[in-house]
N, C-alpha and C positions, 0 to 999 in steps of 0.2 A: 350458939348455933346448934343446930340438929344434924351434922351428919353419923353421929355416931348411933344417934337415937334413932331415927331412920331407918337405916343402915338396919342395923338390928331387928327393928319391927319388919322389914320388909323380907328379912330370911325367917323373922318369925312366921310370918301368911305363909310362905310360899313352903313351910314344912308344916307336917301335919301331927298332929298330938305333941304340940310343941309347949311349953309356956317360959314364961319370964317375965322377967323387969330389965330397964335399959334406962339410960342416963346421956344426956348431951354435950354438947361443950358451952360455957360460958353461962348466960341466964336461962337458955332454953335446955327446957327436959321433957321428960314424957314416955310412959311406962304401957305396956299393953300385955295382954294373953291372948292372942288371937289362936285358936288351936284348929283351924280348917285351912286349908290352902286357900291363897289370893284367889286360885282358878274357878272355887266352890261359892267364893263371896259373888252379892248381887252385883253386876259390873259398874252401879255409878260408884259403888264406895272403892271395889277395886281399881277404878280409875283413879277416885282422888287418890288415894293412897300412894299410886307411882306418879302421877303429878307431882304432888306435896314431896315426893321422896327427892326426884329431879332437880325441882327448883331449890330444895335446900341446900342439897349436894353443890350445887353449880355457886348459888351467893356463898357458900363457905369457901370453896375452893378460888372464885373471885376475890374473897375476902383475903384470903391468906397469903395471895399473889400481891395484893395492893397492899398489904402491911409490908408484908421483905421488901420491896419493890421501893414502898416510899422510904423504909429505914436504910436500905442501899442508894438512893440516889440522894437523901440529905446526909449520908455520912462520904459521898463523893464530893459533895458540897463544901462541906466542910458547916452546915447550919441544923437547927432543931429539926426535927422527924416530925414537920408539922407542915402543910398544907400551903398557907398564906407565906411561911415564911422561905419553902422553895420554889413560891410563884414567883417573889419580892424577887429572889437571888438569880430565876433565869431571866426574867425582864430585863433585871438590873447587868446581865453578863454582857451584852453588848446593848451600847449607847448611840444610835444616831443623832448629829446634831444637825440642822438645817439653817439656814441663814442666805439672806439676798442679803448680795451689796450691788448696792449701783451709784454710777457717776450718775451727778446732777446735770441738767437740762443745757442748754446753748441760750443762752439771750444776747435779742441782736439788741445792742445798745443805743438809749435814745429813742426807744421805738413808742416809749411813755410820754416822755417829753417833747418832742416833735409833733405825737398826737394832741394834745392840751394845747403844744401854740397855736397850731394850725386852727385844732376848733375854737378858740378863744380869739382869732383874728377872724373869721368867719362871723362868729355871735357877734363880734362888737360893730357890725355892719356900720353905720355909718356914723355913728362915734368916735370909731379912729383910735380907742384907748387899749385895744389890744386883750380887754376882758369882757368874759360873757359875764351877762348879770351876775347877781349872787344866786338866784334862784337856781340857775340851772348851769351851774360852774361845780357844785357835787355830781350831778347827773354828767356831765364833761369829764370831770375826772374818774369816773366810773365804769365811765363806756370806754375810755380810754387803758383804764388797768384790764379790762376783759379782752381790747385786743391786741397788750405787750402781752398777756397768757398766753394770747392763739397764736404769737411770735413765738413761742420758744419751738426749739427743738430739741425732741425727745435726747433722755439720756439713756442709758445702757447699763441692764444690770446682768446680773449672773448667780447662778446657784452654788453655793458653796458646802458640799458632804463633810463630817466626820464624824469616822467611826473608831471606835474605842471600844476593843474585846478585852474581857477578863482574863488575867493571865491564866488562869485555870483552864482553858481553851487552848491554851496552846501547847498543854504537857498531855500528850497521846497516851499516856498510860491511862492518866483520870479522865480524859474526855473518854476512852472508850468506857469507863464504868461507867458514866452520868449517860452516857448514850442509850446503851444499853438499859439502864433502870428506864430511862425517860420513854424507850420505846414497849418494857412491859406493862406503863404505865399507861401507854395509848393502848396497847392489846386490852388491858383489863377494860378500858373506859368502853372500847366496841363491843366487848360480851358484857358486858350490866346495859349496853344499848336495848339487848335484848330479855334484858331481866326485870329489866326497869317496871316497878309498879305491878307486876305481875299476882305480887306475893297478896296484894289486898282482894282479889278475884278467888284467889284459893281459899285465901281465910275467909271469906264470905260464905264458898260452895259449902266448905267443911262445918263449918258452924247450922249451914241450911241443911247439909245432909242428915246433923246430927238431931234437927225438928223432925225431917222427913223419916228417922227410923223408928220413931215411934208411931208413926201411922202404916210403914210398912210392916211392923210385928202386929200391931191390929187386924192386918191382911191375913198373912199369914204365920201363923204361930209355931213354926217348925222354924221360922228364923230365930226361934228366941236365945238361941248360945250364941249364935252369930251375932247377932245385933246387943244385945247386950253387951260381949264383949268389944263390940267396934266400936257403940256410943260414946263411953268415954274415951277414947283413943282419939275419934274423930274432935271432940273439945281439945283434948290438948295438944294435938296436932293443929288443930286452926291457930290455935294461941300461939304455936310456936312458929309458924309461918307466919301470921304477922309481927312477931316479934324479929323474925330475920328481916322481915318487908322493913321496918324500921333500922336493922343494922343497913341494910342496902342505899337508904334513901341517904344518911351519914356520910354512905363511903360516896355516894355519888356527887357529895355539893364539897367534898375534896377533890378527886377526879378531876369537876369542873374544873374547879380553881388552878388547879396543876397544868391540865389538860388544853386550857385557854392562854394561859403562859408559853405552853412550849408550841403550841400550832400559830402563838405570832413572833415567836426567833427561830424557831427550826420547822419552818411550813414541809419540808421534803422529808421529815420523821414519817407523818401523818401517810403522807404519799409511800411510803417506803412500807408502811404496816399495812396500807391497804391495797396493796399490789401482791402482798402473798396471799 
């Protein structure tokens, strides 16, 4: 991440006959001599530059919240400091189980059999033999099973709950740590809400700015210390803002994962973060 690098380049602008070199943390770096204050630069590049400062500052400091944050609430766990495997363990902390039972139906008895005689002494009209044909002695007993069905009477079920919490949940000392982590987890997941994809707009501007300075010292040639030394800044500043944009987008498809586990067993976390 760039906040140290940042950091540094932006009290480099903002003092005057300054120079140096600066260095980041983790893959991103990036070194400048800016020797005019922020206030004397053209204002699109001193904007990007506290853009670009802002947004890294904010994903680093994001960042470092959701590293302690997940390594506190999987060592409350008691599981790996890894994403899928403390969704797995608060899904898994309480079990509901659902189940209908019901009693079976009432049948009035005979109500098959009585139907069949009756129409098979009907059918056998003037025969006398008590059976309708063959033909339509299927169809009789057919019509006859569809209305011992419309004979029954309903039976009666009921809903049956249980639930089954982890005993980890019921020792107040550790549930208040997993609480606690699970709620910086939600703080962090609402401010990358806002970070979210940001960083691919910057590293775009910065990279277009550093086309556009060379048509603006073709303008005017009294920028040539300024722009020179911004040109390359502004490169490896774009590089390093999309390189955080990439740290960001990592931390964000944990977040989810974590994030989607605890807002469906602790829906009143979520309510609770976003009430302050």
């Amino acid at each position: 991440m760039m906040r140290k690098g940042f950091a540094a380049l932006l009290a480099a602008a903002l003092s005057s006959g300054c120079a140096g070199s600066f260095s980041g943390k983790a893959t991103v770096s990036a070194s400048a001599t800016i020797k005019l204050p922020i206030a004397e630069m053209p204002t699109k590049y001193a904007s990007w530059v506290v853009e670009a400062e802002g947004y890294l500052l904010a994903v680093d400091d994001a960042h470092a919240r959701f590293i302690d944050a997940r390594a506190d609430l999987a060592a409350a766990l008691g599981v790996e400091a890894d994403a899928d495997a403390i969704a797995a363990f608060i899904r898994d902390a309480i079990k509901v189980e659902t189940e209908i039972v019901c009693q079976p139906p009432g049948l009035r008895a005979n109500v098959a059999a009585d139907c069949r005689a009756e129409a098979n002494a009907r059918a056998a009209g003037k025969a006398k033999n008590g059976r309708a044909s063959g033909e339509a002695e299927a169809g009789i007993q057919a019509n006859c099973q569809a209305k011992a069905s419309l004979s029954l009477s309903p039976g009666s079920c009921e809903m049956r709950t249980t639930v089954s919490e982890h005993p980890i949940l019921g020792d107040p000392d550790r549930w208040a740590k997993i609480e606690a982590s699970m709620q910086i987890i939600l703080l962090v997941s609402e401010a990358n809400d806002h970070l979210d994809g940001r960083g691919a707009g910057i590293n775009e501007r910065g990279l277009q700015l550093h086309v556009e300075s060379v048509t603006d010292l073709a303008k005017d040639p009294t920028l040539a210390l300024q722009l020179n030394n911004i040109q390359a800044e502004l490169k490896r500043g774009a590089s390093a803002v999309g390189e955080a944009n990439d740290k960001q987008r990592a931390m964000n498809r944990d977040l989810d994962i974590m994030t989607g586990a605890i807002d469906a067993q602790f829906p009143e976390l979520r309510a609770s973060i976003r009430a302050r």
